[in-house]
C-alpha positions in Angstrom: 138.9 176.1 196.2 137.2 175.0 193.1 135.9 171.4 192.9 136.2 169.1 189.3 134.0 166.8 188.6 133.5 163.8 186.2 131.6 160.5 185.5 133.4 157.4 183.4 130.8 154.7 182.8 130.8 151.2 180.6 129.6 148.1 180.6 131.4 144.9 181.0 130.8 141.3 180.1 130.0 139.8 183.5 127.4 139.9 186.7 127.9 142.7 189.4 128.5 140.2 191.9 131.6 139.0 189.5 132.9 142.2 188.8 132.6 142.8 192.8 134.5 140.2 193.3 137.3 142.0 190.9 136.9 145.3 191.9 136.6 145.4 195.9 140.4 143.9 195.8 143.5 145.8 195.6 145.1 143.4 193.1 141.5 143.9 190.7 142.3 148.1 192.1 146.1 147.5 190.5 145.2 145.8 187.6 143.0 148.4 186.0 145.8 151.1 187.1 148.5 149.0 185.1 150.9 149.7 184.0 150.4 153.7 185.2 150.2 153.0 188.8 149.9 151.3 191.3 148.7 151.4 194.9 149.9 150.1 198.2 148.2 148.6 201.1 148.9 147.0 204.1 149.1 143.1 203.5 146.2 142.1 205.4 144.0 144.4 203.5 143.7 143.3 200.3 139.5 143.4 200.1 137.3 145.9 200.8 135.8 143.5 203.8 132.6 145.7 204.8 133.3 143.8 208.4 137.0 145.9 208.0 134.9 149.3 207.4 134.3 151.7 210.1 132.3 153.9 207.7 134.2 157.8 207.7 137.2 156.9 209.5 140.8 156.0 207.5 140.9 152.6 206.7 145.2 153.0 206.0 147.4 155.2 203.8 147.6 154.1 200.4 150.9 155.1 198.5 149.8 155.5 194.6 153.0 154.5 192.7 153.7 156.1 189.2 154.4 152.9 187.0 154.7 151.4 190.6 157.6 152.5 191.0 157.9 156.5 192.3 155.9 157.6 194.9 153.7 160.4 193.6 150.6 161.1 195.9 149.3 159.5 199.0 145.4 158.6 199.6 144.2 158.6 203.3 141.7 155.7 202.2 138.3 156.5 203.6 135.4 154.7 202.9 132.0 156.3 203.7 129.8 153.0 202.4 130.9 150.0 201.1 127.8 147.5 199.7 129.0 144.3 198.2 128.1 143.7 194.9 126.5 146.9 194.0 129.9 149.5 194.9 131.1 151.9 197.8 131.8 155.5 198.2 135.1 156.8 199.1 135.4 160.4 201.0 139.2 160.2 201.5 142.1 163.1 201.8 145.2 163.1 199.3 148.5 164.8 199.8 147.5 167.4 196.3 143.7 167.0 197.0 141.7 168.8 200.2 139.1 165.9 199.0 138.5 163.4 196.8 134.9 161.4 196.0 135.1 158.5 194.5 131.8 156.5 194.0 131.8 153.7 191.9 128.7 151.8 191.5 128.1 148.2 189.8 124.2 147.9 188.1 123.0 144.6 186.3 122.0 145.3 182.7 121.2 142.8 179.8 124.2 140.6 179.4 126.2 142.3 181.8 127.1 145.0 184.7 127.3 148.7 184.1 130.1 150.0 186.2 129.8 153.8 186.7 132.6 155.8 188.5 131.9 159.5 189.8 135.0 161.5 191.0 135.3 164.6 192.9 137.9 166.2 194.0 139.1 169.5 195.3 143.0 170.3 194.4 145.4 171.9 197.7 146.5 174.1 195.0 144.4 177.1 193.0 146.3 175.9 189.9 146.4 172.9 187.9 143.1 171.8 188.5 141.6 171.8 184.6 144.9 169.7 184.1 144.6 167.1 187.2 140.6 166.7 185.6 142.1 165.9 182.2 144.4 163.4 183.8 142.2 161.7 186.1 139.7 161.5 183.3 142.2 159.8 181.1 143.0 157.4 184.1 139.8 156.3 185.0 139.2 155.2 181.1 142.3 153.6 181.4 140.8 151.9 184.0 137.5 151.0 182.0 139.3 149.6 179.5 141.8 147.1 181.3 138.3 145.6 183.3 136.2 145.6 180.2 139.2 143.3 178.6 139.7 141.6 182.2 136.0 140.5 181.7 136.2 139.9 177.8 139.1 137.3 178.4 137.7 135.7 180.9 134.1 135.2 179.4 136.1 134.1 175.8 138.2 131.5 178.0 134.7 130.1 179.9 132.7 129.1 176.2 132.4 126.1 175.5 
């Protein structure tokens, strides 16, 4: 099978222990998905809790939602590292991907953090591929976007 690959990076108005504190939570996870998807989880896991982590193993089965509503893929969540405040790495199984990388990593720059996401995945399928890379791209700058303007509100609503 063929693997995709991309990278989506900005930069957002806040520390990357803030942003951390957004982004390692499924309801920060469902935020920047909105209103495309959502993702469900098990009620007691609603951080990524490094204590919760046995690194390579499933953490649970993540049902991704299309407007949260119709159940369109599955993610076996697998976390390979998880390092608070500076990102994780997620080596996990989907029900249309043999594998999927997802590394997202938080860096401090001037006035801010620089949140960089790298995705690889391998479809089940031979076809469709070039399309699922055009869609996942699209996604993940969907999700740029809704935690660049997460960070913007907050930071207008904090000045004096």
């Amino acid at each position: 099978m063929v693997a995709h690959e991309f990278e989506v990076t900005s930069v957002v108005p806040a520390s990357p222990e803030r942003v951390w504190e957004r982004v390692s939570t499924m309801a920060g996870v469902n935020h920047e998905l909105r209103p495309l998807a959502r993702m469900t989880h098990p009620p007691h896991l609603t951080r990524l809790d490094p204590a919760a982590v046995r690194p390579g193993e499933r953490l649970f089965r993540s049902w991704i939602l299309l407007f949260g509503l119709l159940p369109i893929d599955y993610d076996d969540l697998t976390l390979v590292r998880v390092e608070p405040g500076r990102g994780f790495l997620e080596s996990s199984t989907l029900l249309t991907q043999r594998r999927w990388v997802h590394q997202r990593t938080l860096e401090p720059v001037g006035g801010g953090c620089r949140v960089t996401d790298r995705v690889r995945f391998e479809p089940r399928l031979p076809v469709g591929g070039r399309v699922l890379l055009a869609l996942y791209r699209l996604v993940f700058r969907h999700r740029h976007r809704r935690l660049g303007r997460f960070f913007a509100a907050e930071e207008r609503w904090q000045r004096p």
